[in-house]
C-alpha positions in Angstrom: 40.4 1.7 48.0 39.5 5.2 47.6 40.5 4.6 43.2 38.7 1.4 43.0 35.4 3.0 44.6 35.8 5.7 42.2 36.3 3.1 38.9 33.8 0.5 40.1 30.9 3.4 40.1 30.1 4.1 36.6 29.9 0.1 36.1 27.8 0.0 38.8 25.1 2.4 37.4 25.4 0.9 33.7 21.9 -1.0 34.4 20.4 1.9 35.3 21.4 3.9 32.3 20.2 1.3 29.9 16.6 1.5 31.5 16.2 5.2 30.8 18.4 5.4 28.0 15.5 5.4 25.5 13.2 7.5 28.0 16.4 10.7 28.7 16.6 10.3 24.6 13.1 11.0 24.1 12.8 13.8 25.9 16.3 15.4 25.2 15.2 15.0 21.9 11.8 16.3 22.2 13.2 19.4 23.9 14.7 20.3 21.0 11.8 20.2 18.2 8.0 19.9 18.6 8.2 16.3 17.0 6.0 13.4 18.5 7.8 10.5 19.7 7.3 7.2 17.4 5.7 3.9 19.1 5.4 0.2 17.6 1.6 0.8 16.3 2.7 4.4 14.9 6.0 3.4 12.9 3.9 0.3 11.6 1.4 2.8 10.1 3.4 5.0 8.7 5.3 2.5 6.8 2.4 1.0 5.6 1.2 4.0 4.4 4.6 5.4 2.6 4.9 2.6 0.8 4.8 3.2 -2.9 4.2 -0.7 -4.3 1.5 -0.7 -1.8 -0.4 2.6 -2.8 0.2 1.2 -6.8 -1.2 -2.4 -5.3 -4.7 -0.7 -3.8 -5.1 1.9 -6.5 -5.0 -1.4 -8.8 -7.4 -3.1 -6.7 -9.8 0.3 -7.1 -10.0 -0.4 -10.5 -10.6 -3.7 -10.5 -13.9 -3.0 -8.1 -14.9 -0.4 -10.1 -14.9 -2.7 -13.0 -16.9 -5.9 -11.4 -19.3 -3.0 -10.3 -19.6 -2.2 -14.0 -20.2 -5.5 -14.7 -23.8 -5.1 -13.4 -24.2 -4.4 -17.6 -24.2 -8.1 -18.3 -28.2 -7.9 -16.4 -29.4 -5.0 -18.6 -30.8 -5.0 -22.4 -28.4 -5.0 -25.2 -29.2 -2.2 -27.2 -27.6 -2.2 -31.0 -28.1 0.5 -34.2 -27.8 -0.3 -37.6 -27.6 2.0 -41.0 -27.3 1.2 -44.3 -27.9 2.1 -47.7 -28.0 0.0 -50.4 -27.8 1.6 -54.3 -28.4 -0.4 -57.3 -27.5 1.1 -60.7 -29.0 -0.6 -63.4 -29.0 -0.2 -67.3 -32.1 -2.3 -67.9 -35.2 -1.2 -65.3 -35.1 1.4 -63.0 -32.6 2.5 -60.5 -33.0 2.1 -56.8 -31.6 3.7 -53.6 -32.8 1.5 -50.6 -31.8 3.5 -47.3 -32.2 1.1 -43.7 -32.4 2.3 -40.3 -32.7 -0.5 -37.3 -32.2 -0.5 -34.2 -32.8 -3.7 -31.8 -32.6 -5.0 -28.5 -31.2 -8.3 -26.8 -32.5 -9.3 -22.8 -31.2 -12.2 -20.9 -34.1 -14.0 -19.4 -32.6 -16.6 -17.6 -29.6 -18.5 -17.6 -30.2 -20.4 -14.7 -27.9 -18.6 -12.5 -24.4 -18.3 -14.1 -23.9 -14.7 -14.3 -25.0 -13.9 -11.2 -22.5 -17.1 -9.9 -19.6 -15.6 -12.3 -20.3 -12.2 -10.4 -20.0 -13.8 -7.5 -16.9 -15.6 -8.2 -15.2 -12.5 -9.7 -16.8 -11.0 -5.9 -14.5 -14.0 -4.2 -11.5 -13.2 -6.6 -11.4 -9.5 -5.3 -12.2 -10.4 -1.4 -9.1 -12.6 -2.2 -7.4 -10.0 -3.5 -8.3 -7.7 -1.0 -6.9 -10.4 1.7 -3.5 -10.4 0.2 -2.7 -6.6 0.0 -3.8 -6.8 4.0 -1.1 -9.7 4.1 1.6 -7.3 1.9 0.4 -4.3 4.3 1.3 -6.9 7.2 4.6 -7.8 5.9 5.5 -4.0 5.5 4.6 -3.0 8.9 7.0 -6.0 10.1 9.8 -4.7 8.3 9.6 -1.6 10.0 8.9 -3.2 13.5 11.9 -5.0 13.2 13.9 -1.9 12.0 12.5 -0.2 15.3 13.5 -2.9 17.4 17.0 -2.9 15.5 17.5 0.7 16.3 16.7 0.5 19.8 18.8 -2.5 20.6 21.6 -0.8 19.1 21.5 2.1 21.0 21.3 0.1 24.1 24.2 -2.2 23.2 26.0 1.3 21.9 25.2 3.3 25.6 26.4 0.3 27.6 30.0 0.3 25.4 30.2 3.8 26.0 29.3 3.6 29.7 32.1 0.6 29.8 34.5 2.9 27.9 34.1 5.6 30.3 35.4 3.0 33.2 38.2 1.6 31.5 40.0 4.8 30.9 39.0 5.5 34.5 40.6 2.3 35.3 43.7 2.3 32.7 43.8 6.1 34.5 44.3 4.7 38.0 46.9 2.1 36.2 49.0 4.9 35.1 49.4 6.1 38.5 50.5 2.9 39.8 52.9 2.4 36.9 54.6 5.7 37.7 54.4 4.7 41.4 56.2 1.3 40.5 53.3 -0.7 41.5 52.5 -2.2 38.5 54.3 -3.0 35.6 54.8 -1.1 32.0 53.9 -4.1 30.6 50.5 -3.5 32.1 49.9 -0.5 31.0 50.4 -1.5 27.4 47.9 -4.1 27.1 45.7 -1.8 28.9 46.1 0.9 25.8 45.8 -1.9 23.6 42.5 -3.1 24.7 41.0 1.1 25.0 42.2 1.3 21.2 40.1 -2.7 20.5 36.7 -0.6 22.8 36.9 2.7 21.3 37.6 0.7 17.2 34.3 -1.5 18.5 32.1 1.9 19.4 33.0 3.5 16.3 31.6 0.7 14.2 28.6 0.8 16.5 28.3 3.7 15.8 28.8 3.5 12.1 26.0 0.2 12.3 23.9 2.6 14.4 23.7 5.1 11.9 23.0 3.1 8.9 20.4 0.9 10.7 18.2 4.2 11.7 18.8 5.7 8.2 17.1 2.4 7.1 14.7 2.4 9.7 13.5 6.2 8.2 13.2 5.4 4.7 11.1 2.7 5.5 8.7 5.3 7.4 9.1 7.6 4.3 10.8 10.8 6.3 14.5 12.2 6.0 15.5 11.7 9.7 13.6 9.5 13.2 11.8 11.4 15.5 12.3 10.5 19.1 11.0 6.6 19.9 8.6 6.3 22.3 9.4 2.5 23.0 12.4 1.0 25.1 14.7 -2.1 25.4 13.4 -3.0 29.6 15.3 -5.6 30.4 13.0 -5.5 33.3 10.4 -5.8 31.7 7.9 -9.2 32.0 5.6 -10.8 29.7 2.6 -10.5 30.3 1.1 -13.8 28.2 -2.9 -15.5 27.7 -3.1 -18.6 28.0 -2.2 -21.7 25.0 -5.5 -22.6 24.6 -7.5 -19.1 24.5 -4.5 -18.1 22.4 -5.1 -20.8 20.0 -8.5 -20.1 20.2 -8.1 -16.5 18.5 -5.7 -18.3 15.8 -8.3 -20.4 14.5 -10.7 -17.5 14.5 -8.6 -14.5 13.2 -5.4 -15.8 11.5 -4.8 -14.7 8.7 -3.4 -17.6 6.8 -6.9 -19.0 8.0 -9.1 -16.3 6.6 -7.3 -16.4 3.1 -7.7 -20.2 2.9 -11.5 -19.4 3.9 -11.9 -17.8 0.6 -9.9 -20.4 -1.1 -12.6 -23.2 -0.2 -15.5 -20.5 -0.4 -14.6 -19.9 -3.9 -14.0 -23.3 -5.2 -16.9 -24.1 -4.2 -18.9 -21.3 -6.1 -16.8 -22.7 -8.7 -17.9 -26.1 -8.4 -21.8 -24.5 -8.6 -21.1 -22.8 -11.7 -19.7 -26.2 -14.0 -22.8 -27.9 -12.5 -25.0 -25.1 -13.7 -23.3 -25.3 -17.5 -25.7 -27.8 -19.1 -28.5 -25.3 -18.0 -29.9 -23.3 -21.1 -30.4 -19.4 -21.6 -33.3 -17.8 -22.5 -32.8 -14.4 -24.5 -35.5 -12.5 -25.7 -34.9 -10.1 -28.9 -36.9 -7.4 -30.7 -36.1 -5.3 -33.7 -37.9 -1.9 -35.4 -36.1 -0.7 -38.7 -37.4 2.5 -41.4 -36.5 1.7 -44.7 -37.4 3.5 -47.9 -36.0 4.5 -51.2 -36.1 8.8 -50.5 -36.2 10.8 -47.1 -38.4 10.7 -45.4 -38.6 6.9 -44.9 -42.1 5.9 -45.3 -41.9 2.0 -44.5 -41.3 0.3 -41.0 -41.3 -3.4 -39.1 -40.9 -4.8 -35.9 -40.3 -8.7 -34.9 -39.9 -9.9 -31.6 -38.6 -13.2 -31.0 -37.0 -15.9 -28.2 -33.8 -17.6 -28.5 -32.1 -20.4 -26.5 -28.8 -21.6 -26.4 -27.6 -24.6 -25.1 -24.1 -25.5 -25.0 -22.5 -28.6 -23.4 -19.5 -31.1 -24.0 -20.9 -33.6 -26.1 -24.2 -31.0 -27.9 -24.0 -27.8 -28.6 -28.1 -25.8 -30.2 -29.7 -22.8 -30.3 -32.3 -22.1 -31.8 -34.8 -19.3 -32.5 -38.2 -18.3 -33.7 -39.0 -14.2 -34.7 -42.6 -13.2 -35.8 -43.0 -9.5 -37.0 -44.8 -7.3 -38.9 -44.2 -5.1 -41.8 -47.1 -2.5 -42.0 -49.4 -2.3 -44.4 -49.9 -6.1 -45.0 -47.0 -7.7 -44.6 -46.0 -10.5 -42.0 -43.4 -12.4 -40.7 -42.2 -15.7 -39.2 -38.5 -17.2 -39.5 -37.1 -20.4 -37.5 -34.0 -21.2 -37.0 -31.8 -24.1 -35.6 -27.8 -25.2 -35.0 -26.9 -28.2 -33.9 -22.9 -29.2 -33.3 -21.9 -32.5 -31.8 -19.4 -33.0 -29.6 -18.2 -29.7 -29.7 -15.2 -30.1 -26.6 -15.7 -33.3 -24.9 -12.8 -32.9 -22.8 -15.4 -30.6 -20.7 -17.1 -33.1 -19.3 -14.1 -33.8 -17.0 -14.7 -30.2 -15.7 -17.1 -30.3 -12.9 -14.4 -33.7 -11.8 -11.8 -31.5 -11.7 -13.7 -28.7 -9.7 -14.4 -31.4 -7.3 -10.9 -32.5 -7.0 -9.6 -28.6 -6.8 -12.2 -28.4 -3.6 -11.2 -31.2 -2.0 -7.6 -30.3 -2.5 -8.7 -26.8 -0.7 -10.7 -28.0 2.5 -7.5 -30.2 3.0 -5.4 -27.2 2.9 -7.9 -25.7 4.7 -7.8 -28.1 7.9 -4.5 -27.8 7.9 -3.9 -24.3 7.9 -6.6 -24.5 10.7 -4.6 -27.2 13.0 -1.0 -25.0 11.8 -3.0 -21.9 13.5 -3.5 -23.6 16.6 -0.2 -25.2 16.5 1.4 -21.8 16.0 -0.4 -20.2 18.5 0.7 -22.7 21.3 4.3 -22.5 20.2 4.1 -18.9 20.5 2.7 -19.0 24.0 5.5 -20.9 24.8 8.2 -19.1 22.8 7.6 -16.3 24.8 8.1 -17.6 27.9 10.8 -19.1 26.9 12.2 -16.1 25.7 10.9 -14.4 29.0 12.5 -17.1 31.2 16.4 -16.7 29.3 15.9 -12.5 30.4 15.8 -13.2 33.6 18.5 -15.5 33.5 20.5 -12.7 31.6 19.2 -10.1 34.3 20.5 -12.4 36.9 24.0 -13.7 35.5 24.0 -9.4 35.5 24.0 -9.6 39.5 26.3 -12.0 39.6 28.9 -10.2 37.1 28.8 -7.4 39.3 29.3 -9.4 42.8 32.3 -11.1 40.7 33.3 -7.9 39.7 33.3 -6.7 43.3 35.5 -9.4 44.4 37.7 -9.1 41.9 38.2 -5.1 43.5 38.4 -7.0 47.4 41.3 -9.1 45.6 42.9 -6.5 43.9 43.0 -4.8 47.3 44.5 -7.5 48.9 47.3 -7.8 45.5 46.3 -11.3 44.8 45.5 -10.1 40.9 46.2 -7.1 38.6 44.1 -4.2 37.9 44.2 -5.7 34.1 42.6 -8.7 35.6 39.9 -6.0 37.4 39.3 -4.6 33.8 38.2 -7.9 32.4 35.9 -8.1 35.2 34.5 -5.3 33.9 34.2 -6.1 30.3 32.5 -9.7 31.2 29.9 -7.2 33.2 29.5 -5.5 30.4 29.0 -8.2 28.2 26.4 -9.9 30.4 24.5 -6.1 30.0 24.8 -7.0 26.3 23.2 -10.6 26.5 20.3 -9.0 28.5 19.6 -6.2 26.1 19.8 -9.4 23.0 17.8 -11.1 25.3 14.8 -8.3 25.9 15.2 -7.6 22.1 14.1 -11.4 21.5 11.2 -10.9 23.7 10.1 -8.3 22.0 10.5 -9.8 18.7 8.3 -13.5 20.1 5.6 -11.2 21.4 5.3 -9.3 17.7 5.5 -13.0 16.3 3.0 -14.4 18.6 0.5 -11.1 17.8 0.8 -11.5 14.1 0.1 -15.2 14.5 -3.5 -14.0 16.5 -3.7 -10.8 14.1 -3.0 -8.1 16.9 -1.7 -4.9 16.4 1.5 -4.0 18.0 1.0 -4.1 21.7 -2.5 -5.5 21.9 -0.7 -9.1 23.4 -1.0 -7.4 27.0 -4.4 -6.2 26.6 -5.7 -9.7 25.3 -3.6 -11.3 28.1 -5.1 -9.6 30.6 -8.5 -9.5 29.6 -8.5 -13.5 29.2 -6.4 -13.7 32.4 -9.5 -11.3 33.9 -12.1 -14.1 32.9 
């Protein structure tokens, strides 16, 4: 008894290991440079922020405000300079050299609303925009949040196969004694090796994964090698969950699929506003003050100020205008002008349809993102109690792999198996470790799920739990 008590003993304290595995890591680790360890929220920032498609995506959208801020031209006079000069040669009469300076202005007075709405929708178009680089920001974090959570659950899964290692050649020790003693057989003692060589082939390919995954897992945070993590695979640890409804409640407030299909409707419908606002005409008003003159300097001047309007629709299009001005000494001016065109695009007359059609389309979309958010929400609730509920069934079926596994050491006592038999005990303990540490992996993937679906950041589940749960 006194060689099974010392073989069953590191499998005993596997559990324990796997608890403080990523706790002795950090601090080993932290012993040895000055670096701060890495948690959920941290690694999602700093992959977010080393992203180069993302910086290229928000310097884009910089430009892009700076130019609809720009756009605040389109309210201000247009201002426009002309020269000319204008020689004659003649060979009957004199010669003349007419020299023309001018310089006039254009103001919109009103055009019933539609620059200020196509400033608005261009507004909508960048709020949109905005939206969907916070989505692309989102989707980067999760890649890294998974990464982490990749990197921890292979550690875990690697420190229990080393831990189990560490027992079997204890055990396959123990069997070579007996061998040599004649109380078991060669035979034995050859499968024995052969299953060491299958364990130690499996950790170096864990090991091999292990390192790939966390070299993965550091480009993504834009640095050459991790710094300790600061989060752990506790397959202890509970859920601590709000309830369906106030969950769902947040969805339909904060989701983001919901917020970007707020815009959608918000800016069909300043859409919809600008094609009914199209028949409206513009007013523009336009003055004019030239020098003109044969030599420098130019001794004759005019002015004119005037009104357009314009009117343009599917089935008319007109403008017209009328100037008055004066040229000093004595002369005066008037000029009227009109354009008419018929049924210039009549095909735009289905517009403002269409734009009703396109809103429609979006407040359906819009309901259903809305009942999706709710829906989403609940299943998330209950996904993570599922996912809860199958830990502590793999926490559990871990008790009962180690009873078995101390029966199996009572039996082998008594000779009623082998000690090969005892080291399959062993390995279905420390598979059932294995299926715990999946299974706290999947609970920490449902929770990350569940707070993207209510637009948490990572590890604000608990604190909204807890404050609904407190109310």
């Amino acid at each position: 008894m006194r060689f099974f008590s010392r073989a069953v003993i590191p499998a005993l304290f596997l559990i324990s290991a796997l608890a403080l595995y990523g706790q002795d890591d950090s601090v080993s680790v932290s012993g040895e440079n000055s670096r701060r360890s890495l948690s959920f929220a941290a690694a999602a920032d700093m992959a977010v922020a080393s992203s180069a498609e993302l910086k290229n995506a928000y310097a884009s959208q910089g430009l892009k405000e700076r130019a609809w801020t720009l756009g605040l031209r389109a309210y201000f006079p247009r201002l426009g300079l002309s020269v000319s000069e204008n020689d004659r040669l003649q060979q009957l009469g004199p010669d003349s050299f007419l020299k023309n300076y001018g310089i006039s202005v254009d103001q919109l007075v009103w055009d019933g609303g539609r620059t200020s709405m196509s400033r608005k929708l261009e507004r909508m178009e960048l709020n949109l925009s905005q939206t969907r680089l916070g989505r692309m920001a989102s989707d980067i974090a999760e890649s890294a949040l998974a990464a982490y959570r990749n990197v921890l659950s292979s550690r875990a899964v690697l420190a229990i196969r080393e831990a189990a290692l560490e027992s079997l050649v204890e055990q396959r020790r123990i069997l070579a004694e007996e061998t040599a003693l004649g109380l078991a057989l060669p035979l034995d003692l050859s499968e024995a090796d052969v299953g060491l060589a299958e364990a130690r082939l499996e950790i170096q390919q864990l090991r091999s994964d292990l390192a790939e995954t966390e070299k993965q897992f550091a480009e993504l945070l834009g640095i050459d090698s991790l710094p300790p993590l600061e989060e752990t695979v506790d397959i202890k640890r509970g859920v601590l969950l709000p309830g369906a409804a106030a969950a769902a409640s947040l969805a339909e407030q904060r989701n983001p699929d919901l917020e970007e299909a707020r815009f959608s409707v918000t800016k069909k419908e300043g859409e919809l506003r600008y094609v009914s606002r199209s028949w409206i005409p513009a007013f523009r008003l336009t003055g004019g003050f030239g020098l003109s003159g044969q030599t420098y300097p130019l001794t004759r001047h005019n002015w004119s100020l005037g009104l357009s309007v314009e009117f343009s629709g599917p089935w008319l299009q007109n403008s017209f205008g009328i100037q008055a001005g004066l040229e000093p000494p004595y002369d005066k001016t008037a000029q009227f002008q009109n354009s008419l065109t018929p049924l210039p695009d009549p095909a735009a007359g289905l517009n403002k349809n269409q734009a009703l059609l396109a809103l429609a389309l979006e407040k359906e979309k819009y309901r259903a993102v809305f009942e999706r958010a709710g829906r989403s929400a609940r299943r998330g609730v209950e996904k993570c109690f599922l996912a809860d509920e199958k830990r502590k069934l793999a926490v559990d079926a871990i008790s009962l792999a180690a009873e078995r596994y101390r029966v199996e050491e009572a039996r082998l006592g008594l000779g009623h198996i082998t000690r090969l038999d005892l080291m399959e005990a062993l390995i279905e303990y420390t598979q059932k470790e294995i299926t715990a540490v999946e299974a706290a992996t999947a609970v920490l993937e449902s929770e990350r799920e569940l707070e993207r679906i209510l637009d948490l950041r990572p590890g604000e589940l608990a604190a909204f739990a807890a404050s609904e749960n407190n109310n």
